[in-house]
C-alpha positions in Angstrom: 8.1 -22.2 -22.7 11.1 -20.8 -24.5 12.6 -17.6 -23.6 12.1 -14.7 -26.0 14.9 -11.8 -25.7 15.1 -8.5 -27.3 17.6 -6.3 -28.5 18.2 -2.8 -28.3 20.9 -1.3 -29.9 22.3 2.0 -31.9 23.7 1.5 -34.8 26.6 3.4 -36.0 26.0 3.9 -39.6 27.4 5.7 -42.5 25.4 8.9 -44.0 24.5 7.0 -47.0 23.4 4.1 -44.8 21.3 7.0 -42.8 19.7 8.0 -46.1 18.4 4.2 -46.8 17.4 3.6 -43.0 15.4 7.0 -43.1 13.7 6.0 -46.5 12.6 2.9 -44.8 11.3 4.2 -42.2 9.6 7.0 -44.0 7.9 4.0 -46.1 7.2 1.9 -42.9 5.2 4.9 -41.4 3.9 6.1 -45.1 2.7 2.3 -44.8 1.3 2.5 -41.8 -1.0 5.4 -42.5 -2.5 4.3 -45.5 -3.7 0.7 -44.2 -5.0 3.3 -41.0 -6.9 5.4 -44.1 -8.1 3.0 -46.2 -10.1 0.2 -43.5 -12.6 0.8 -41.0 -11.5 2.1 -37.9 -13.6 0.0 -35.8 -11.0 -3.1 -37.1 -8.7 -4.4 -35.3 -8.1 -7.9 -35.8 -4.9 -8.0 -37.7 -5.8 -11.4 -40.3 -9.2 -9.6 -40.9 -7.2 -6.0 -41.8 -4.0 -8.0 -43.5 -6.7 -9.9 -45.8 -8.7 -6.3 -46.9 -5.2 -4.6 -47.6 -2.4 -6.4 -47.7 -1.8 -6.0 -51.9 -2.7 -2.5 -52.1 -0.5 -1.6 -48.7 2.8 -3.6 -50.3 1.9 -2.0 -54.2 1.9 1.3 -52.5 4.8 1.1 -49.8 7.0 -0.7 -51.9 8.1 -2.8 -49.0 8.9 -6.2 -48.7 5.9 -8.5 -47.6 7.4 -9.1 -43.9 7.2 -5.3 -43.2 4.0 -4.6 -44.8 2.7 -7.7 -42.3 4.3 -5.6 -39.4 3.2 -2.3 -40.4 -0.9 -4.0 -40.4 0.4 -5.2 -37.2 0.9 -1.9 -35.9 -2.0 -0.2 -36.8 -3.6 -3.0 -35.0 -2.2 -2.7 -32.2 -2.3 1.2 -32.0 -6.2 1.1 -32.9 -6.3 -1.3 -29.9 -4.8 1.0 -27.9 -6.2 3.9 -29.1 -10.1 2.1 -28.3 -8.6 1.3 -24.4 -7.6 5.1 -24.4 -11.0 6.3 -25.8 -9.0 8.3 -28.3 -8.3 8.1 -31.9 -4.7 6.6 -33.6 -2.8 9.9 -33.8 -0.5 8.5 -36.7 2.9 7.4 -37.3 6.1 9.0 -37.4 8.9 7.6 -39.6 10.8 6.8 -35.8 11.2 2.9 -36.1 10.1 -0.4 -37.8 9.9 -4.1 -36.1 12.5 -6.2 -37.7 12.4 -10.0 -37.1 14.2 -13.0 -38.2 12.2 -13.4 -41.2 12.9 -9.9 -41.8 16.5 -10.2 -42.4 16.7 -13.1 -44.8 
């Protein structure tokens, strides 16, 4: 089974590299809460979510198709954990968005 490894790391960036990180981020949570808003709560099996709302989510974040499949992802997995809790998803705060390989291409 091959080893999967994870990076952490701040970035040292430029304030108008800050400005374009935030504005992601702001759309990757903006994202995030309208797929939460707009299919049942009760759902949270990420191909039946992606195939309700994956168009309207990417026409309304503007994001590319790999974060709008990772922000479904995370409303997922936050509902999952929210149902374990016995508590509602809270929401999202612009604070971070998963990045993958495919992400960076």
């Amino acid at each position: 089974m091959p080893q999967i490894l994870t990076v952490s790391c701040k970035l040292k960036v430029t304030p108008p590299q800050a400005e374009k990180l935030d504005a992601v981020l702001t759309a990757f949570a903006k994202c995030c809460e309208f797929v939460n808003t707009n299919t049942l709560e009760k759902l949270t099996n990420q191909i039946a979510v992606q195939s309700l709302i994956y168009q309207e989510a990417r026409a309304h974040s503007g994001l590319s198709s790999q974060l709008t499949i990772h922000a479904i992802r995370r409303v997922c997995a936050n509902r999952k954990t929210a149902k374990q809790k016995g508590r509602p998803v809270k929401g999202f705060a612009p604070t971070s968005a998963t990045y993958d390989s495919r992400t960076f291409t």
